[in-house]
N, C-alpha and C positions, 0 to 999 in steps of 0.2 A: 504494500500500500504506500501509497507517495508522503503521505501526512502532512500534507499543505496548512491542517490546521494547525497545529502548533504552533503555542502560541497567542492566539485565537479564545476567546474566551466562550465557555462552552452555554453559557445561561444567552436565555431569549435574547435576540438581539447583536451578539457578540463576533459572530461569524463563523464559528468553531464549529458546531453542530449542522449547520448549510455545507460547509469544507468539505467534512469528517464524511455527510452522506456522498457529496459530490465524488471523493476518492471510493468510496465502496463502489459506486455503480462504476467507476473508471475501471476498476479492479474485476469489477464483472466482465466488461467486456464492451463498455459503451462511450462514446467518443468523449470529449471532453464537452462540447458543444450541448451534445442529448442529456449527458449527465446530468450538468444546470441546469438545465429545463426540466428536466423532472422534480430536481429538486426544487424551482422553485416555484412548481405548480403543486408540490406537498406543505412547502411554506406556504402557500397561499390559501388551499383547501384548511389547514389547521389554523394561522394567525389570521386569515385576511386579506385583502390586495393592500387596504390602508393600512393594514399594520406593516407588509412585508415593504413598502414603498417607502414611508419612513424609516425602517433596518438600511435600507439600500441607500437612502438618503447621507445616513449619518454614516454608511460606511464610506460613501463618496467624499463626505468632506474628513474624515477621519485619516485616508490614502493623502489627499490633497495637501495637509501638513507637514507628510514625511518629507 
């Protein structure tokens, strides 16, 4: 497994648990592309569009600092 999330904080919001599924399905056997889309059609069925839109939000400007 690649473990991109490391690092990554694993509670709601954090990026770590979006990562952590992203590399499992990578590990399955699905592109990097398909991977996120699933997962973030799972984040979205569980949290919401508004909630996963502000996650994505705050991780944009989060990146934006470094």
């Amino acid at each position: 497994m690649a473990s991109s999330y490391k690092g990554k904080s694993l509670r709601p919001g954090g990026g770590g648990r979006f990562a952590r599924l992203v590399d499992k399905l990578t590990a399955r056997g699905y592109s990097g592309k398909s991977a996120r889309a699933i997962a973030a059609s799972v984040g979205r069925r569980k949290y919401g569009g508004r909630q996963m839109a502000r996650w994505a939000a705050q991780g944009r400007r989060r990146s934006r600092g470094k």
